[in-house]
N, C-alpha and C positions, 0 to 999 in steps of 0.2 A: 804660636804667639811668642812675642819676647816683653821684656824689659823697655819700652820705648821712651829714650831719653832725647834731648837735643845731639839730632847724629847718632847717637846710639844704640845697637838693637843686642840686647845680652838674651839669647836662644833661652828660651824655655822646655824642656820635655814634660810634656803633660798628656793625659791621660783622663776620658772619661769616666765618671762615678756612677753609681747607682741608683737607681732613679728613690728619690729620696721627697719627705712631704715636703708641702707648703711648709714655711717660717722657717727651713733648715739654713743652715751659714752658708753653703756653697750647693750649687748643684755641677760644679766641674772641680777636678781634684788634680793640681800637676802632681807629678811625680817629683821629679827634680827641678825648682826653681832655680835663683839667684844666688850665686856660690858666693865665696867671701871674694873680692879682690884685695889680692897681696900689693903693698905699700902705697896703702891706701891713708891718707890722711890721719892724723894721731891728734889733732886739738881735742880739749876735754872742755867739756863743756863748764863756762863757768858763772859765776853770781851776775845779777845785772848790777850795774854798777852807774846807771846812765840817773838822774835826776827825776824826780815825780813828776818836774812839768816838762820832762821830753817824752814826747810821743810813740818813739818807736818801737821797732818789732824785731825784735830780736826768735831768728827758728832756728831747727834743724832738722835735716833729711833723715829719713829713715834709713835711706841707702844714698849713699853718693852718686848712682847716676839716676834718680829720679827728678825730676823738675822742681826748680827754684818759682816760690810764688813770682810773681809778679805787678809792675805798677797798674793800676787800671786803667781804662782806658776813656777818654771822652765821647767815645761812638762806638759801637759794637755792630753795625749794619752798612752794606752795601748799599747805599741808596742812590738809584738812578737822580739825572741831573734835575735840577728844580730848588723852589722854594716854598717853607709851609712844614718841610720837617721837624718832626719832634724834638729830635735830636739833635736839629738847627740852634737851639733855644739855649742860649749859657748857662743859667740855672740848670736845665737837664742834662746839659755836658757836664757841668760841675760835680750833679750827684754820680754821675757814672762814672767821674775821673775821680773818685773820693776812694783814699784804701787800695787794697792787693787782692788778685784775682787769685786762687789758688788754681793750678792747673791738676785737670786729670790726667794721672799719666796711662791708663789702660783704658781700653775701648770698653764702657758697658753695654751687655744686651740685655734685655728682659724681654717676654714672649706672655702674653696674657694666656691662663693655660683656665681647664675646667675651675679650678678652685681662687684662682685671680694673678697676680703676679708671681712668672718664676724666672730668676737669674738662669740665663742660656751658660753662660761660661764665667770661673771668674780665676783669680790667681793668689801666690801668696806669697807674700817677699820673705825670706827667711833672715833672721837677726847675726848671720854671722859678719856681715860690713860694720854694722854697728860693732859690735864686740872689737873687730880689728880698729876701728877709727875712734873706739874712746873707753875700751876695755868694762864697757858693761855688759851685759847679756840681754839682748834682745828675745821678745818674745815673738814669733811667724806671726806676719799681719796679712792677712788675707784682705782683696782691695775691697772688696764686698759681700753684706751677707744681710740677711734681713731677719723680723721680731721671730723668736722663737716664743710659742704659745704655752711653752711647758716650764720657761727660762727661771730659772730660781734669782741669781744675780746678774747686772746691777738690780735691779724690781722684779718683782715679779708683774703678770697681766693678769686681768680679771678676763674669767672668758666671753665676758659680756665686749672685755674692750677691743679683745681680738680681731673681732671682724671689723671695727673703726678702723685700726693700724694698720692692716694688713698690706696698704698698700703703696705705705711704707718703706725706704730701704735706708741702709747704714752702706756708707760709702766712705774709706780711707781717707785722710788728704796726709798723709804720711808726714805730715809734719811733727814735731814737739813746737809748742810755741812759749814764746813769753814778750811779756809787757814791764815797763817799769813801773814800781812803787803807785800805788792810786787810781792805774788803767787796767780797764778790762779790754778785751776782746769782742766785737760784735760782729759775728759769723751768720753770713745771709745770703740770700737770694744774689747775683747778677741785678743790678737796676734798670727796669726796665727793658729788659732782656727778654722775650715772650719764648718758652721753650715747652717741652713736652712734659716738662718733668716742674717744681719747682722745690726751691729748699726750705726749710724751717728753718727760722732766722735763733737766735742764741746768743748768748750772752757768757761768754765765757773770762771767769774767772784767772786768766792768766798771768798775773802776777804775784800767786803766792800757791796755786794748786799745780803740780808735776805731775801730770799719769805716767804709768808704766807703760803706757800704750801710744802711739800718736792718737792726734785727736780725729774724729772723725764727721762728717756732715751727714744728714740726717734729709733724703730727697722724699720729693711724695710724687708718684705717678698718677696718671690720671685715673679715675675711678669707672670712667665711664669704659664700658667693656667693649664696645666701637673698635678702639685702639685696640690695635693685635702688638702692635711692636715699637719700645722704644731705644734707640740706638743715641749711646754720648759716648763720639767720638775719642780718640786720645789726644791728647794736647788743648784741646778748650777749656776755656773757664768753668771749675766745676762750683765755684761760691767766693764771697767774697769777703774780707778779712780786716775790718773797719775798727779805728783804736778809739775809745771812750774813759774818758777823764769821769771820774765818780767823784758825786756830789749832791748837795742838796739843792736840786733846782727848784723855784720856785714860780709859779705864773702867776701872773694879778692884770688885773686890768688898769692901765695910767689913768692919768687925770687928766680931766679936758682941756688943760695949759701944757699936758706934754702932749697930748696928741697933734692942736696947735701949730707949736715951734716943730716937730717933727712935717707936719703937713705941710707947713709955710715953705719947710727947707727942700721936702720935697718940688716943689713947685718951684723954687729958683732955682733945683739943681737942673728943670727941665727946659727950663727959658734960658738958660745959660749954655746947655750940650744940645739939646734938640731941635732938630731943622724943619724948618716948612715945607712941608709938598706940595707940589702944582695938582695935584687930584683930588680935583673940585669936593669928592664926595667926604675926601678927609679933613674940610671944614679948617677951625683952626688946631685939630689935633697936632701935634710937633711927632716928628719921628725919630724917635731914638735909637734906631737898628747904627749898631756898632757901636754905639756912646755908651751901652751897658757894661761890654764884653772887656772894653779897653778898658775902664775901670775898676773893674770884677779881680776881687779878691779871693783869690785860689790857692787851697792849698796843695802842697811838691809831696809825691810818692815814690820813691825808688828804692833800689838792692844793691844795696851795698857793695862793690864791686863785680857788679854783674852788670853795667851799663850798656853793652851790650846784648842784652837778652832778646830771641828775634822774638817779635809783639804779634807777627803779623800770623795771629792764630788765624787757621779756618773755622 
């Protein structure tokens, strides 16, 4: 196995472990991972400095040749030619174009064994790139490992809760992240994305809390024990990376003078952009297909000089 970055593959020598329980961190152990590389990058990480009401996302790699999140995307599916898809619909392209995909960079396997989910193979990036590229000391992040039943810190588990969890995993996204002043972070599922696996959504406090650690997502496999084997690929979307402005929202229901003027507006925004069809059974409904999209308010996701980046996951 290696390192699998855009183009490049850094050799791993690894070695299997001993057959070890359920909950443990690893069931595969390399030997020698990911060495330092020499004249490698020296930026220091530093304050954000950007305004409470900019958005952005400011990370960093745990190793410099792991993968750079990414913008999202408005469709994540091949769909043969037609019309009627889901993902036709601007509103569902909008929620799926919303935020950064974080890529996996190592292939997960898991293998449903006697006692429920066991990690087949995993790996461990070692913190000496880190140390060369910003002189702190990195701690070995292993890309994956799931609950330990016995775990003292961060919680402990009740053994009642154990069997809930179990089936459960922790999964790197090797990032450090941060947010400016007043946004959080909200780490979730791929939308609408139908996969084997899915994530527990989060809310993470990124503009004032630093781990020692990158952050990590948090997948649930399926429970049903049918499934022998779940495979994610390298390079795909492993979750997704959405910035949220904090505040005191509040909801109320209007008053039947603004529902009104809202309802009225809607109605001349439809007689004004939408067309009549000659099918008879559509009456005098108006058609608005393309009058929505053209006017649809979207918001722009990108990386920072990485404009470039290829998208075209499999």
């Amino acid at each position: 196995s290696g390192l699998l970055t855009q183009g490049t593959v850094l050799p791993l020598i690894s070695q299997p472990c001993p057959d070890r329980a359920f909950g443990s961190r690893t069931c595969f152990q390399p030997a020698l991972l990911v060495s330092a590389v020499a004249g490698g990058c020296r930026r220091k990480l530093r304050s954000a400095r950007a305004a409470s009401g900019n958005a952005g996302l400011r990370y960093f790699r745990y190793h410099k040749e792991l993968p750079h999140p990414v913008p999202a995307r408005r469709s994540y599916q091949r769909r043969p030619a037609g019309q009627g898809w889901p993902d036709q619909c601007p509103p569902i392209q909008a929620a799926q174009a919303f935020g950064w995909d974080v890529i996996n960079p190592f292939e997960l396997r898991f293998k449903h064994g006697n006692d429920g989910w066991e990690i087949t193979e995993g790996v461990e990036v070692v913190g000496d790139d880190l140390k060369e590229r910003t002189g702190r000391i990195g701690f070995d992040q292993g890309n994956v490992w799931q609950w330990d039943p016995n775990q003292i810190l961060p919680h402990r588990i009740s053994p009642h809760v154990f069997p809930e969890i179990k089936h459960q995993v922790k999964v790197s996204t090797y990032l450090f992240l941060q947010t400016p002043p007043g946004w959080a972070l909200l780490m979730s599922d791929v939308p609408n994305l139908e996969r084997q696996f899915s994530v527990l959504s989060a809310l993470l406090d990124t503009d004032w809390y630093w781990p020692a650690h990158p952050w990590h997502a948090v997948i649930e496999l399926p429970r049903d024990s049918s499934v022998a084997e779940v495979v994610i690929p390298a390079g795909v979307p492993l979750c997704r990376l959405t910035p949220v402005r904090r505040g005191a929202y509040v909801a109320a229901e209007m008053s039947p003078e603004d529902f009104r003027q809202n309802y009225d507006a809607g109605q001349r925004w439809l007689v004004e952009h939408g067309r009549k069809t000659s099918e008879p059974s559509a009456g005098s409904t108006l058609n608005i297909t393309g009058a929505y999209a053209k006017q649809q308010k979207v918001a722009s996701f990108r990386v920072k000089g990485k404009e470039k980046l290829d998208r075209r996951l499999s």
